[in-house]
C-alpha positions as CSV (number, residue, x, y, z in Angstrom):
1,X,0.0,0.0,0.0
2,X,1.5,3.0,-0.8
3,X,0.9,6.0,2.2
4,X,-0.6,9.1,0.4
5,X,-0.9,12.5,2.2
6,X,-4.7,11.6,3.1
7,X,-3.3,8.5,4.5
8,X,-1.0,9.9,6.8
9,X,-3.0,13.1,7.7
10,X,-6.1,11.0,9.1
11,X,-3.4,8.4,10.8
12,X,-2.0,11.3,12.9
13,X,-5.4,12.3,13.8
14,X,-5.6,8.6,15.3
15,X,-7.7,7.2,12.1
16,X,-6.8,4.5,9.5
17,X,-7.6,4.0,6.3
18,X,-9.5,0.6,4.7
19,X,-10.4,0.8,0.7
20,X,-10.3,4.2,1.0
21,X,-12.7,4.4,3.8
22,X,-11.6,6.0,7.5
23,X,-12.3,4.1,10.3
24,X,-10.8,5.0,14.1
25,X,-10.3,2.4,16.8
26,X,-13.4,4.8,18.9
27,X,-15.9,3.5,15.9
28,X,-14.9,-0.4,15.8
29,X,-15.2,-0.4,19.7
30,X,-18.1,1.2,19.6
31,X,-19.7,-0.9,16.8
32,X,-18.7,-4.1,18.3
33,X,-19.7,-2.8,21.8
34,X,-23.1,-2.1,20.5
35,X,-23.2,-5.7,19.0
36,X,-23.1,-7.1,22.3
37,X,-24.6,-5.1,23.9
38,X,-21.0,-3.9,26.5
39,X,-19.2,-0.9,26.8
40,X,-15.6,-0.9,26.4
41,X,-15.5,-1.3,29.9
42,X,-16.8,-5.0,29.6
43,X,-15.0,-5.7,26.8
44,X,-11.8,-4.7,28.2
45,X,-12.7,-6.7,31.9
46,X,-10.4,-10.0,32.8
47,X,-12.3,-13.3,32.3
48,X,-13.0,-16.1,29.4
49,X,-17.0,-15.1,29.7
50,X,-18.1,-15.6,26.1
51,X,-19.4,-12.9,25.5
52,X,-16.7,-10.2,26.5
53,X,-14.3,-12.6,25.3
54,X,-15.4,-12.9,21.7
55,X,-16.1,-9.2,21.7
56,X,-13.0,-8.7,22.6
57,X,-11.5,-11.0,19.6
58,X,-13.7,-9.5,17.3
59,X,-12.0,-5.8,18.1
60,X,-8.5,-7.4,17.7
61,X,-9.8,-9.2,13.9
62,X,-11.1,-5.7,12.8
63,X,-8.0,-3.7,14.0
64,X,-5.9,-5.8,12.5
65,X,-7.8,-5.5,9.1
66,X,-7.8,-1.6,9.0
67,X,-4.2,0.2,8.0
68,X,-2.9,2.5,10.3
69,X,-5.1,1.7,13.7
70,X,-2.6,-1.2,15.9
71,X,-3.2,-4.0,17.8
72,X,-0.3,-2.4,20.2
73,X,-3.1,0.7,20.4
74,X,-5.6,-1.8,21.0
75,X,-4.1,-3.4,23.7
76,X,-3.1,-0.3,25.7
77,X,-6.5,0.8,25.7
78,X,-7.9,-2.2,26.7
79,X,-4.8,-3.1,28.9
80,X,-4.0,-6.2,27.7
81,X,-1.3,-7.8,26.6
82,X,-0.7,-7.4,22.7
83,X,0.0,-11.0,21.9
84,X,-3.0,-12.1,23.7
85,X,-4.6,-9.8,21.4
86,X,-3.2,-11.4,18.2
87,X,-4.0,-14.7,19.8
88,X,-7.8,-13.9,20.0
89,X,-8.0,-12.1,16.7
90,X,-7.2,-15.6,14.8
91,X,-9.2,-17.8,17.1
92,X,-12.3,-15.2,15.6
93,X,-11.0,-15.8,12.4
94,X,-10.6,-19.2,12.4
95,X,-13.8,-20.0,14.2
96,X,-15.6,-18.2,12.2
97,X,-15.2,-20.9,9.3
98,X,-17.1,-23.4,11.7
99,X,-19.2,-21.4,13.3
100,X,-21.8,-19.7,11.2
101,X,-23.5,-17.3,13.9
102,X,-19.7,-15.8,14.3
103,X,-19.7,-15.7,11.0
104,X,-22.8,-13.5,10.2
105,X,-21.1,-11.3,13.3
106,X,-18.1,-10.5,12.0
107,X,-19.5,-10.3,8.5
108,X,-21.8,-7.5,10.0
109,X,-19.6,-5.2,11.5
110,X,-17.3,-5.6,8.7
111,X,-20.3,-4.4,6.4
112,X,-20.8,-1.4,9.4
113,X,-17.2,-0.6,9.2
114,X,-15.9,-1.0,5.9
């Protein structure tokens, strides 16, 4: 990908870039918040509950699919460590194959985002 001016003005204002679409790391927590139903408050809290849990690899799958927003960002906002956060993002992406209601999930907020 080659970084044009637009690219790099909206990544100093803390947004990223995807197909020419800009996306910040406030709107994917917030979208995936609002799909189930937590704040980031939730989605950052320790624990394997489902729920928080998946949310929480969801995030990491759709930060690491945008240019310019981090998982390192990620994980200091959540507090969390950043390989943990890589870790979670391919068990989304791998279940996601096998599980069909994951699927329609993460298609969803990719539709929302992207």
């Amino acid at each position: 990908m080659q970084l044009t001016p637009r690219f790099v003005a909206g990544s100093w204002r803390g947004q990223a870039w995807h197909c020419g679409i800009c996306v910040t790391l406030d709107e994917i927590t917030d979208s995936v918040g609002n799909l189930y139903g937590l704040t980031e408050k939730e989605i950052a809290a320790g624990g394997k509950q489902r729920c928080p849990s998946e949310a929480r690899g969801m995030t990491a799958y759709l930060v690491r699919e945008v240019s310019g927003v981090s998982l390192t960002d990620l994980s200091r906002r959540l507090k969390r460590d950043v390989s943990t956060m890589s870790k979670v993002a391919k068990r989304v992406l791998s279940r996601s194959g096998e599980d069909s209601d994951l699927e329609k999930r993460k298609q969803l907020l990719e539709r929302a985002l992207f």
